[in-house]
N, CA, C and O atoms as CSV, one atom per row, in Angstrom:
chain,resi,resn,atom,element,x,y,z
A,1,UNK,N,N,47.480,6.917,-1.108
A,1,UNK,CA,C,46.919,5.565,-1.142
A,1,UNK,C,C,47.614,4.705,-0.104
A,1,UNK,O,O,48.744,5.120,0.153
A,2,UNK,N,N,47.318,3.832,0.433
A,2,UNK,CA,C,47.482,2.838,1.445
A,2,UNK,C,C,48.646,1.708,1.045
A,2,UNK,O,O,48.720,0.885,0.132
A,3,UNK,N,N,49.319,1.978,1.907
A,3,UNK,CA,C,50.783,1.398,1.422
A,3,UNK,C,C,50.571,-0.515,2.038
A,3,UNK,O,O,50.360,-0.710,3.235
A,4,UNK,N,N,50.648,-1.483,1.244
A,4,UNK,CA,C,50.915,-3.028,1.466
A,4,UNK,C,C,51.801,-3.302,2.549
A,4,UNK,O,O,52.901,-2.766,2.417
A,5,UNK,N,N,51.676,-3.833,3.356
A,5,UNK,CA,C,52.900,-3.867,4.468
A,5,UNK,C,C,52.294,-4.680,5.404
A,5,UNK,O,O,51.138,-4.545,5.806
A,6,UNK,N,N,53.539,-6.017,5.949
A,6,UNK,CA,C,52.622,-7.250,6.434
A,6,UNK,C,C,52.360,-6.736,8.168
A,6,UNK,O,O,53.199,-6.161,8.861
A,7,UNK,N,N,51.277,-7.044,8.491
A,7,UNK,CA,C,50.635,-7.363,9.724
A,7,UNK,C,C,51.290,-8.295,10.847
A,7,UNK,O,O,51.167,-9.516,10.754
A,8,UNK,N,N,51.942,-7.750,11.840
A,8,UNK,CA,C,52.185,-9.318,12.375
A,8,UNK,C,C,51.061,-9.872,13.314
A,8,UNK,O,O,50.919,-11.011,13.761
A,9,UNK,N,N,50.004,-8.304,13.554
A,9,UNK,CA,C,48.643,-9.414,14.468
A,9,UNK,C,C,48.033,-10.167,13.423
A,9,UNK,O,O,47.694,-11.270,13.852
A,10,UNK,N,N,47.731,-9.982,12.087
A,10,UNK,CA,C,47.120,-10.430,10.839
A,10,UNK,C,C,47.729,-11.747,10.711
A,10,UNK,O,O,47.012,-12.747,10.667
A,11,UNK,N,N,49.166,-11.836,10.639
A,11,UNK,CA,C,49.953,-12.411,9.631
A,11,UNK,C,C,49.706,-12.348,7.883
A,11,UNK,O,O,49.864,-13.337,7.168
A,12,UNK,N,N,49.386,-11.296,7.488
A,12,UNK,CA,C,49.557,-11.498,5.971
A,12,UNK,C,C,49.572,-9.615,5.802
A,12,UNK,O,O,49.314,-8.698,6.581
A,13,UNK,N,N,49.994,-9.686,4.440
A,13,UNK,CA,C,50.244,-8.347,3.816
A,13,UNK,C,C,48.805,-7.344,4.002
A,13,UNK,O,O,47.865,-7.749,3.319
A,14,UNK,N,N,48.630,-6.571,4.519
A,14,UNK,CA,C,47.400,-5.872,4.309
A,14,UNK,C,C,47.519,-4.338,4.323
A,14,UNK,O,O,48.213,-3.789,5.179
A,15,UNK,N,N,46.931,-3.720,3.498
A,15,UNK,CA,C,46.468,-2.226,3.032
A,15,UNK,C,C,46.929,-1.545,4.816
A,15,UNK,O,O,46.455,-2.088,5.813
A,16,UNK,N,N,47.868,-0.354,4.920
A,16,UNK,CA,C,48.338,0.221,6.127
A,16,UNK,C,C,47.728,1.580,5.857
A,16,UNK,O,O,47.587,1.782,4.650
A,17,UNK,N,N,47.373,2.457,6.552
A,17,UNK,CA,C,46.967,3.935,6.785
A,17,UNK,C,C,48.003,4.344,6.631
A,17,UNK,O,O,49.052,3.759,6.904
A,18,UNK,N,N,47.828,5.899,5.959
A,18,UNK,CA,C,49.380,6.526,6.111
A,18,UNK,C,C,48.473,7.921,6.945
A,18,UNK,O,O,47.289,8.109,6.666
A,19,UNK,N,N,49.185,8.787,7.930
A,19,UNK,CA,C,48.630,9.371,7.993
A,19,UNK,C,C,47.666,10.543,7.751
A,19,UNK,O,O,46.997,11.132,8.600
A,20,UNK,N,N,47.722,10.759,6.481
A,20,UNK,CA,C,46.667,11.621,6.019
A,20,UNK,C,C,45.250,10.305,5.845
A,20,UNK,O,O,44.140,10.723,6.174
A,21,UNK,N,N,45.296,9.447,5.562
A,21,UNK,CA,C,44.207,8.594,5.727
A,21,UNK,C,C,43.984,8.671,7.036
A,21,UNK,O,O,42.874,9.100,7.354
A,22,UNK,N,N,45.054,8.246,8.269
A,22,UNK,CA,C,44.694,8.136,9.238
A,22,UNK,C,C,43.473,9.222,9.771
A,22,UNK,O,O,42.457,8.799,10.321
A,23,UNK,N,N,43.711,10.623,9.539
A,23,UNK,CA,C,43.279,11.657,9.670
A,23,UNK,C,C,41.735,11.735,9.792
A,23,UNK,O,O,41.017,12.244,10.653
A,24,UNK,N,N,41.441,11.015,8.564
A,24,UNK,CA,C,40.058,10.638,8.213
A,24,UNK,C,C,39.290,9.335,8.923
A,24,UNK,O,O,38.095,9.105,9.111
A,25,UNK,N,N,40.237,8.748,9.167
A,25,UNK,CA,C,39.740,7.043,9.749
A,25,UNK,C,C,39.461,7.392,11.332
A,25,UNK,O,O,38.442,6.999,11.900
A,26,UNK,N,N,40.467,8.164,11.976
A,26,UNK,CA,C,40.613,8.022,13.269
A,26,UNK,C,C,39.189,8.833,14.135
A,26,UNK,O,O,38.838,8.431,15.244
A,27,UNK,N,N,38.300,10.308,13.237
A,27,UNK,CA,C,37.517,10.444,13.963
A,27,UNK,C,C,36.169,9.567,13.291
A,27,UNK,O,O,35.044,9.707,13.769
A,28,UNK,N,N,36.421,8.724,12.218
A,28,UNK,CA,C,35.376,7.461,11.886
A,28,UNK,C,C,34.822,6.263,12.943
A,28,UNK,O,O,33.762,5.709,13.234
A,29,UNK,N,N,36.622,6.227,13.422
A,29,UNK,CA,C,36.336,4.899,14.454
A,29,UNK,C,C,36.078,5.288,15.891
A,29,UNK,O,O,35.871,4.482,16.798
A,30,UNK,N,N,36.111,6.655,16.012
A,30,UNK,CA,C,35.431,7.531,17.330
A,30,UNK,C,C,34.213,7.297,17.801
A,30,UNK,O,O,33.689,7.157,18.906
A,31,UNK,N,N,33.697,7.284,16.000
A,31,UNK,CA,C,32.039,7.541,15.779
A,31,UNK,C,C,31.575,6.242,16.284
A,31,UNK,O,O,30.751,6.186,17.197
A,32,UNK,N,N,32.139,5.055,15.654
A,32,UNK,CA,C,31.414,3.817,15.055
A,32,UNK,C,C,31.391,3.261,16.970
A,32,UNK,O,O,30.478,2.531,17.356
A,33,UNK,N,N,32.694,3.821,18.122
A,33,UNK,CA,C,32.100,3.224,19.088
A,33,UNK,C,C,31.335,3.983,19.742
A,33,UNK,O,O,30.587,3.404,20.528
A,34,UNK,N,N,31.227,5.699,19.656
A,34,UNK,CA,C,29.581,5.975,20.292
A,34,UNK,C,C,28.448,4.778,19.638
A,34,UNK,O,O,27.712,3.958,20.186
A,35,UNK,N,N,28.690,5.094,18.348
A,35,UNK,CA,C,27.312,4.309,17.935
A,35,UNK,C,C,27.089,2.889,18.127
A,35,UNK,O,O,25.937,2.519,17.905
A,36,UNK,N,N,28.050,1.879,18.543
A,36,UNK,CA,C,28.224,0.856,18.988
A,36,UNK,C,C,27.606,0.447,20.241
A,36,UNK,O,O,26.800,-0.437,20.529
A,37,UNK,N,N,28.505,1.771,21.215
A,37,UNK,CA,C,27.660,2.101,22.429
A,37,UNK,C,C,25.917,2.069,22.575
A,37,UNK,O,O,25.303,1.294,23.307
A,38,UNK,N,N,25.506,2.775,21.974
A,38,UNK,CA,C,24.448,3.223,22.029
A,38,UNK,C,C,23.591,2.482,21.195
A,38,UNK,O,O,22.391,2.694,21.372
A,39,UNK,N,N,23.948,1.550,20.209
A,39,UNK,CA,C,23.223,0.856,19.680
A,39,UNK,C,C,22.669,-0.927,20.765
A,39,UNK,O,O,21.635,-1.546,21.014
A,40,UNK,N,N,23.815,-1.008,20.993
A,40,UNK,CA,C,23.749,-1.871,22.193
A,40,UNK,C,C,22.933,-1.667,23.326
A,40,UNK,O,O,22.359,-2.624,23.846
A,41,UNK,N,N,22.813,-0.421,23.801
A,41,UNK,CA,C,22.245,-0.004,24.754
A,41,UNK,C,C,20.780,-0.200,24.134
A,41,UNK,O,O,20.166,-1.169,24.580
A,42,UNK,N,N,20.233,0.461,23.318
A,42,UNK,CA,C,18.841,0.655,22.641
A,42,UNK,C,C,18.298,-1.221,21.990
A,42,UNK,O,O,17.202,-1.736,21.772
A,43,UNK,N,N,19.511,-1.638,21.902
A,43,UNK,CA,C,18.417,-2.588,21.145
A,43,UNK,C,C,19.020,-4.095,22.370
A,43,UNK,O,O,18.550,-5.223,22.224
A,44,UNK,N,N,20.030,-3.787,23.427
A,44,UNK,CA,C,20.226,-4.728,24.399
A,44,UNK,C,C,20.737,-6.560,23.762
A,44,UNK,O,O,20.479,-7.685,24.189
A,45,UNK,N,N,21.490,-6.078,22.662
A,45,UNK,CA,C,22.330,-7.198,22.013
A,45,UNK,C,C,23.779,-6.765,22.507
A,45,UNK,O,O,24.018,-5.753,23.165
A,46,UNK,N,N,24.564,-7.568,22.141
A,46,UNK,CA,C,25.784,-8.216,21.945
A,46,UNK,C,C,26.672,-7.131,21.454
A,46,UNK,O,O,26.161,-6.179,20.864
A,47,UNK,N,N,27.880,-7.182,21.631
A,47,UNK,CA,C,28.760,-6.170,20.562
A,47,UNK,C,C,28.904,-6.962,18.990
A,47,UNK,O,O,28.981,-6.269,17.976
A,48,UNK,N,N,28.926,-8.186,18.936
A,48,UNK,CA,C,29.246,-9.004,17.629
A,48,UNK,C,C,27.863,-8.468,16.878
A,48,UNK,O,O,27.874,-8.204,15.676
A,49,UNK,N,N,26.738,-8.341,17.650
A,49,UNK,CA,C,25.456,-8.363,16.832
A,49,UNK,C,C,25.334,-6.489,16.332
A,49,UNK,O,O,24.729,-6.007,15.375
A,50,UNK,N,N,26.117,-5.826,17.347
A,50,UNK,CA,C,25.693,-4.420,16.993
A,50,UNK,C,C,26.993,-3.596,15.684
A,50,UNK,O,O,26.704,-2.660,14.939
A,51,UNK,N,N,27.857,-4.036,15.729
A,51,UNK,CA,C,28.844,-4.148,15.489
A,51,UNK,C,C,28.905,-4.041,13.602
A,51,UNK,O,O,29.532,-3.119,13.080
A,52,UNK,N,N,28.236,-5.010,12.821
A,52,UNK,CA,C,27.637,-4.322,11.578
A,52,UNK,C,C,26.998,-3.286,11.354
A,52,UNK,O,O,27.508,-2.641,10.437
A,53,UNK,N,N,26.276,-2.920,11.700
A,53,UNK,CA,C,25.377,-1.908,11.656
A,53,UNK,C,C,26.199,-0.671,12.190
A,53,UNK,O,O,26.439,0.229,11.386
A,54,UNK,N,N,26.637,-0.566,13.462
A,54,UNK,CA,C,26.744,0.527,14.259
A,54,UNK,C,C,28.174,1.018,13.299
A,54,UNK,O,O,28.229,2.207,12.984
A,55,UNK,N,N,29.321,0.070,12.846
A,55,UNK,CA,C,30.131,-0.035,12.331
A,55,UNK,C,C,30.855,0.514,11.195
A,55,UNK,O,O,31.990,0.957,11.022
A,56,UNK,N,N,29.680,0.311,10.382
A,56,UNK,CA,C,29.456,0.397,8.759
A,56,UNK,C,C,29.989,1.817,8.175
A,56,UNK,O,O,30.516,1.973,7.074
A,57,UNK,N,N,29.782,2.646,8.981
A,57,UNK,CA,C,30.607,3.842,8.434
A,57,UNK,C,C,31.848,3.755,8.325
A,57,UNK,O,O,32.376,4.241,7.325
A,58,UNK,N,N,32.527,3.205,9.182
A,58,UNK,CA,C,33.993,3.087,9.575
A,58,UNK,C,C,34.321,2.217,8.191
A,58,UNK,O,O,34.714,2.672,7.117
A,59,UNK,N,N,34.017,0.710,8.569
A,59,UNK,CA,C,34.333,0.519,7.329
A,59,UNK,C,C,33.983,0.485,5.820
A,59,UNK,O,O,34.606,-0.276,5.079
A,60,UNK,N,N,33.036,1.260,5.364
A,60,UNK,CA,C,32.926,1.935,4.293
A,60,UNK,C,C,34.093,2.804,4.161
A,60,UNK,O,O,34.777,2.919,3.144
A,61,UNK,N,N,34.248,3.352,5.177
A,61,UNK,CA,C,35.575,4.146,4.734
A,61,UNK,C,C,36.859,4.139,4.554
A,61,UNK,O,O,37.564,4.834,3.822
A,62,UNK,N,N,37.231,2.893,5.627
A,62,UNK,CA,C,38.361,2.139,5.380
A,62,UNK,C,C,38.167,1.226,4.109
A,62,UNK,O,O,39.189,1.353,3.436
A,63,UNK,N,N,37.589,0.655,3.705
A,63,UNK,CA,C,37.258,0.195,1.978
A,63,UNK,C,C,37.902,0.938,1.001
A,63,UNK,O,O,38.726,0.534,0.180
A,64,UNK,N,N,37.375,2.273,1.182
A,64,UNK,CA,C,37.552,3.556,0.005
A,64,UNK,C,C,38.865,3.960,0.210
A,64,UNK,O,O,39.621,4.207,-0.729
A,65,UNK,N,N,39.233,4.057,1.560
A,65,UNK,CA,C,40.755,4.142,1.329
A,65,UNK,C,C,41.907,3.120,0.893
A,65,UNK,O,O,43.035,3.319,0.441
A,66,UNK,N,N,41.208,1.964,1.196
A,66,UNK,CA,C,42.480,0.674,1.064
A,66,UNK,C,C,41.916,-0.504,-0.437
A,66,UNK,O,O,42.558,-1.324,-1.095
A,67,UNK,N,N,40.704,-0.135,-0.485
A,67,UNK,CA,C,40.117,-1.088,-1.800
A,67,UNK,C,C,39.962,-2.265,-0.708
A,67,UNK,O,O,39.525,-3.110,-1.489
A,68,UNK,N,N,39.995,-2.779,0.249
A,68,UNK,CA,C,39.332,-3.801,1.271
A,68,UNK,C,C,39.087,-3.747,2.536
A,68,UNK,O,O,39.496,-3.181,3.550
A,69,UNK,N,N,38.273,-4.521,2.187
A,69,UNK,CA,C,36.770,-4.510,2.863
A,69,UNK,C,C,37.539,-5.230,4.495
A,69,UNK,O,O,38.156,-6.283,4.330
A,70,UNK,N,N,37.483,-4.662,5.967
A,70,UNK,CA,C,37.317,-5.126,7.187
A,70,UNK,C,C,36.231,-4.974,7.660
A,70,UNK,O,O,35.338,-4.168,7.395
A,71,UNK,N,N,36.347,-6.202,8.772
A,71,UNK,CA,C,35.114,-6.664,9.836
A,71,UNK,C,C,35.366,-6.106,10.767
A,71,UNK,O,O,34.340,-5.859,11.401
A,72,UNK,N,N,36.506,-5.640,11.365
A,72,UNK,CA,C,37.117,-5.318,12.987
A,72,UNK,C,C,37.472,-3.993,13.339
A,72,UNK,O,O,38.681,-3.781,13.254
A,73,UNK,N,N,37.025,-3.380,13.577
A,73,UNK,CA,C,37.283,-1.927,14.208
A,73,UNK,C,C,38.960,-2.186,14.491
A,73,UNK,O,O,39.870,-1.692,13.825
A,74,UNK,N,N,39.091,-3.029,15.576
A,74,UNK,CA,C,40.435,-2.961,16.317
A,74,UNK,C,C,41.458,-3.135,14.960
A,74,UNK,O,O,42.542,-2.553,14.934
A,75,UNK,N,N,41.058,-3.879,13.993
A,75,UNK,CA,C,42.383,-4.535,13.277
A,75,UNK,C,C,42.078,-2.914,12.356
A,75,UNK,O,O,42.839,-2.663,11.421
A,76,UNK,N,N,41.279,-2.201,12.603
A,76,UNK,CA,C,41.720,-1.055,11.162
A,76,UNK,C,C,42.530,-0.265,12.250
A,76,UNK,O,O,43.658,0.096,11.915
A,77,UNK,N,N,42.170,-0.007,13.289
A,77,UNK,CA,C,42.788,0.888,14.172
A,77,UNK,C,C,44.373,0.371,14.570
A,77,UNK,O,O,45.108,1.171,15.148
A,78,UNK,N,N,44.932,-1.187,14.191
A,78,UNK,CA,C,46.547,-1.193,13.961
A,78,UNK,C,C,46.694,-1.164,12.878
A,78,UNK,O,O,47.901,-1.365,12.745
A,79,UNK,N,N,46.042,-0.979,11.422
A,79,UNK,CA,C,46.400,-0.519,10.342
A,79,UNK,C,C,46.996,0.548,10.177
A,79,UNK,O,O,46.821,0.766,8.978
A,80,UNK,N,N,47.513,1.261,10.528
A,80,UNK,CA,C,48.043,2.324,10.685
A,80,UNK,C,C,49.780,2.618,10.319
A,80,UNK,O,O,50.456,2.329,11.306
A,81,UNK,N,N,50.417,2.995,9.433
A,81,UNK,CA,C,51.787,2.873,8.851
A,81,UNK,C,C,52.558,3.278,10.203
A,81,UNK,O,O,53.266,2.387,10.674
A,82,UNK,N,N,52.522,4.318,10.787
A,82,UNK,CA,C,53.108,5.155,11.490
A,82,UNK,C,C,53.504,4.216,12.783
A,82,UNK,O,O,54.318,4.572,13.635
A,83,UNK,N,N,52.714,2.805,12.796
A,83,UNK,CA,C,52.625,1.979,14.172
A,83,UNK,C,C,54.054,1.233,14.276
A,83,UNK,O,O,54.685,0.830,15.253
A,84,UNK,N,N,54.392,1.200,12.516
A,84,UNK,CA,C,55.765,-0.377,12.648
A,84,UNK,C,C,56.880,0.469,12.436
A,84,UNK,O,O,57.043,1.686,12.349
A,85,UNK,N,N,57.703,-0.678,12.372
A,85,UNK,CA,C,58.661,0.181,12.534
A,85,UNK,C,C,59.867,0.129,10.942
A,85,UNK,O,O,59.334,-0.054,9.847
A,86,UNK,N,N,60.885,0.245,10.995
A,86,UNK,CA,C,61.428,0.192,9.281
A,86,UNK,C,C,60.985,-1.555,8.842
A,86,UNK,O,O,60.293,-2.343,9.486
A,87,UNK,N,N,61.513,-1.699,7.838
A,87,UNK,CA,C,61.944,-2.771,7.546
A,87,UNK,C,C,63.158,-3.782,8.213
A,87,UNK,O,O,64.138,-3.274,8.759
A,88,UNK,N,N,62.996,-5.213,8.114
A,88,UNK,CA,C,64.511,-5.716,9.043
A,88,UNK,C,C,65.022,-5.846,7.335
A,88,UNK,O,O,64.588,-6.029,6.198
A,89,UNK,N,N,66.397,-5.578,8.200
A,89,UNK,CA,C,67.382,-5.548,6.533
A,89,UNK,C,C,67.613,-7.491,6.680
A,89,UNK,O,O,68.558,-8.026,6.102
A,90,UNK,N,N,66.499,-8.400,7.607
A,90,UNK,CA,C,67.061,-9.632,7.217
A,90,UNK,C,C,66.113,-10.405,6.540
A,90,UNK,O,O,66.284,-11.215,5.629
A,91,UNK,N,N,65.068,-10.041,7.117
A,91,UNK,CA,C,63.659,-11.216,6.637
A,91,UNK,C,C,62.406,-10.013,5.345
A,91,UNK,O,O,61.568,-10.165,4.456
A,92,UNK,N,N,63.203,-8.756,6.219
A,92,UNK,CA,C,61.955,-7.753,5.298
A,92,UNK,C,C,60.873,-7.753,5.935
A,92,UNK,O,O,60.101,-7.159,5.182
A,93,UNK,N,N,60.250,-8.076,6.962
A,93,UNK,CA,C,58.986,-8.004,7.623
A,93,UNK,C,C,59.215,-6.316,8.225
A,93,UNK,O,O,60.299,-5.778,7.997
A,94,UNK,N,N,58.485,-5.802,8.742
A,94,UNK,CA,C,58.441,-4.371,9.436
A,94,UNK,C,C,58.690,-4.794,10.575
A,94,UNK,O,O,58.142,-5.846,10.903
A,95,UNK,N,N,59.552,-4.146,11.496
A,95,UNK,CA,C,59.425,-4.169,13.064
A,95,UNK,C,C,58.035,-3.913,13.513
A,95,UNK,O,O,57.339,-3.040,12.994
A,96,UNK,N,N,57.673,-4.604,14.385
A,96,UNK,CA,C,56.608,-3.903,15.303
A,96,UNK,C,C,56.328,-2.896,15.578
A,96,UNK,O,O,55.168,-2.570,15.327
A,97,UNK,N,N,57.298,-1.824,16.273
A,97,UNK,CA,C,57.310,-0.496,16.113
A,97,UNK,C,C,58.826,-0.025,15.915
A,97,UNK,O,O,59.893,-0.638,15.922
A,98,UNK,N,N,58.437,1.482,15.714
A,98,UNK,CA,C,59.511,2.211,15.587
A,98,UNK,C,C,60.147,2.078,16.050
A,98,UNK,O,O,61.183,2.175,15.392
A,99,UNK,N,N,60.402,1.702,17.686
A,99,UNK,CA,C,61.716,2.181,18.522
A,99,UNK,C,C,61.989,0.314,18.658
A,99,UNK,O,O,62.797,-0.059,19.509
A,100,UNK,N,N,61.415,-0.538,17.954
A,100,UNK,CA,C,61.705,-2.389,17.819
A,100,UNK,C,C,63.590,-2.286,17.661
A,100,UNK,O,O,64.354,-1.652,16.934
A,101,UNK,N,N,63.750,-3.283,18.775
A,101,UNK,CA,C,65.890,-3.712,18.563
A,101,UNK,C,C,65.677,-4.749,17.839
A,101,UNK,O,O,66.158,-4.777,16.707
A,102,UNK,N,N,64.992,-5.717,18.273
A,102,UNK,CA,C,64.636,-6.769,17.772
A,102,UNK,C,C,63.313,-7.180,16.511
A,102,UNK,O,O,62.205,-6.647,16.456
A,103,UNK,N,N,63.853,-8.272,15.585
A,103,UNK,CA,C,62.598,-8.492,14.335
A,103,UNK,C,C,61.873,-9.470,15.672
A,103,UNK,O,O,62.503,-10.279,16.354
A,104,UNK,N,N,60.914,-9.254,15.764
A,104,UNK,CA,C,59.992,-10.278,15.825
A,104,UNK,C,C,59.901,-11.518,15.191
A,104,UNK,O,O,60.125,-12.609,15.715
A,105,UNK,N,N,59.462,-11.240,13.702
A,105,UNK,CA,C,59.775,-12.210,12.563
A,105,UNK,C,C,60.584,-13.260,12.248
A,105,UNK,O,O,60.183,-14.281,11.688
A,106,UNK,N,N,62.046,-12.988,12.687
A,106,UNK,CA,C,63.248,-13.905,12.576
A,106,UNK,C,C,63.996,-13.867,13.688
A,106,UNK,O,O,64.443,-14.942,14.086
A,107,UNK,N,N,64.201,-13.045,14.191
A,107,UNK,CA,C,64.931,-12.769,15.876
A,107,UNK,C,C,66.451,-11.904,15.586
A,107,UNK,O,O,67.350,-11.735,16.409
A,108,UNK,N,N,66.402,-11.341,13.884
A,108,UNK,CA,C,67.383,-10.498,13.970
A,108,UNK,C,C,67.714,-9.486,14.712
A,108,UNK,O,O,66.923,-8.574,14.470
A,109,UNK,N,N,68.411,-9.208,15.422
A,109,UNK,CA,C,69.002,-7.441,16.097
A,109,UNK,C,C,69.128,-6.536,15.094
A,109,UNK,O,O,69.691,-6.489,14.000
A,110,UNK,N,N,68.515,-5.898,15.700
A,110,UNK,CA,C,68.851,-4.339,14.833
A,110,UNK,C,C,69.458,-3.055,16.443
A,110,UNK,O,O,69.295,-3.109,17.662
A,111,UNK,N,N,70.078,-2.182,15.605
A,111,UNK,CA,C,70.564,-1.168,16.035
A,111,UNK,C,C,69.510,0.023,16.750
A,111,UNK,O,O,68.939,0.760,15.947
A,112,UNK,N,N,69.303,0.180,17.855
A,112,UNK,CA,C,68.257,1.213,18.089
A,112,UNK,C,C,68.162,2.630,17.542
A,112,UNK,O,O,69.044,3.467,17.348
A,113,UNK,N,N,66.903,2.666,17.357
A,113,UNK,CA,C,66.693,3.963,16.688
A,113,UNK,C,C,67.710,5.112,17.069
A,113,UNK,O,O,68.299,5.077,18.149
A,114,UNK,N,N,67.876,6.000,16.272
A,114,UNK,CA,C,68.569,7.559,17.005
A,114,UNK,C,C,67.637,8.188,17.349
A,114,UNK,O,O,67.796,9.288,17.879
């Protein structure tokens, strides 16, 4: 199940992929931009306008894995656990990524990864 863990493009706590979800999500959101592609092409709208429709698989499936519901391809595709990095032992937010010296969050230092 999809571990709670805050967003800093979000700013708020939201449902993260772990990778065995990822597994499943990643050739979803493959799909949703052929079909994005090509839906655009055929009906000569917008990405905002094709974007429900062409979409909808993806997040149907990100739903079923996290219990909520996204609009954004991009924001499920940094949902992803494997992206941040530990916890800061000051504020508790996640680093940005793994190899993060610095919190973002508060401007604590941390020790670089081994």
């Amino acid at each position: 199940m999809a571990k709670a863990l805050y967003c800093w493009r979000c700013r708020e706590v939201l449902p993260m992929l772990d990778e065995d979800e990822w597994a499943q999500m990643a050739p979803a959101l493959d799909e949703a931009v052929v079909r994005i592609k090509r839906y655009r092409q055929e009906h000569q709208v917008g990405l905002h306008a094709a974007l429900p429709a062409a979409g909808k698989d993806a997040f149907d499936l990100y739903e079923r894995l996290t219990g909520r519901r996204e609009t954004s391809l991009d924001a499920i595709r940094h949902h992803r656990l494997a992206l941040y990095g530990p916890p800061c032992a000051h504020c508790g937010k996640p680093l940005r990524t793994p190899r993060a010296k610095l919190c973002a969050a508060c401007g604590q230092a941390h020790a670089p990864p081994q």
